[in-house]
N, C-alpha and C positions, 0 to 999 in steps of 0.2 A: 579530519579524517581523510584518509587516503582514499584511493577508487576502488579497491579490492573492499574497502569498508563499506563503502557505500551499496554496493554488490551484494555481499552478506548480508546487510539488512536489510536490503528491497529483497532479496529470495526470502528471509526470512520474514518478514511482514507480510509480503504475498504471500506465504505458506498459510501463517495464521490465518491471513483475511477467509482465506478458500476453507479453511477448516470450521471458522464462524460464521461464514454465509456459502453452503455448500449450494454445487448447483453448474449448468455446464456451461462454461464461461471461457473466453481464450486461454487455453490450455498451457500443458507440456510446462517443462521448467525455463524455459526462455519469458512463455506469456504471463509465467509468477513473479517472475524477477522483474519484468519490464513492469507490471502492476505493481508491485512493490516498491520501486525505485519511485516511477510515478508519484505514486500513492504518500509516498517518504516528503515529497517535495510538497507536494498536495498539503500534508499534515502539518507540515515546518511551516508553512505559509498561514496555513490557519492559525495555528498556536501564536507565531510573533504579530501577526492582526490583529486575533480577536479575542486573545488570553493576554496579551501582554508580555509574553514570555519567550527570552530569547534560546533562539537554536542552541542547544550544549554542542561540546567541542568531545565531549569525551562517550567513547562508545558504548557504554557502558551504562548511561543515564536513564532511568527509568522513562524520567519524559520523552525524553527521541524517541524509543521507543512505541511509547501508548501513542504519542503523534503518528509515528509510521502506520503503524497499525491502524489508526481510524481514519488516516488518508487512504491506506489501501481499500479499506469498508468504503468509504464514501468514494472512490473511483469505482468498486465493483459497483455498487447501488447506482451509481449515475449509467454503467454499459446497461444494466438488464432495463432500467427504464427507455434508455434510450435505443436499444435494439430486443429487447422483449424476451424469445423462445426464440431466435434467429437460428439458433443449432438444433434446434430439434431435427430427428428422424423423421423422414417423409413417408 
């Protein structure tokens, strides 16, 4: 996958994360994307450790995918523990 792909699916896995665990988190579509991409690697890395399953090559793969998306969840779950209510209004 090219880098324009990799883009696409970190905005898009950031999207979903935020849509599954709503809540005020670094924002705007830069801190989706950058969650997302994250989140992408996060996922990929978990999956060929602890699943046994290697990264697909093609964009399209279900599992890339469900990986990206549970990387992103478990990068958002790890900011809110580790900075709490940090945006809240004073």
């Amino acid at each position: 996958m090219g880098i324009v792909s990799w883009l696409v699916l970190g905005l898009i896995a950031g999207v979903i994360a935020k849509i599954l665990l709503p809540g005020r988190d670094p924002g705007g579509l830069v801190g989706t994307t950058l969650i997302g991409i994250v989140g992408s690697f996060i996922g990929g890395w978990l999956s060929t450790k602890f699943l046994d399953k290697p990264i697909p090559k093609d964009f399209f793969e279900p599992s890339m995918w469900i990986a990206a998306i549970a990387g992103s969840l478990v990068l958002l779950v790890a900011y809110r523990l580790l900075f709490g209510n940090s945006r809240e209004r004073r």
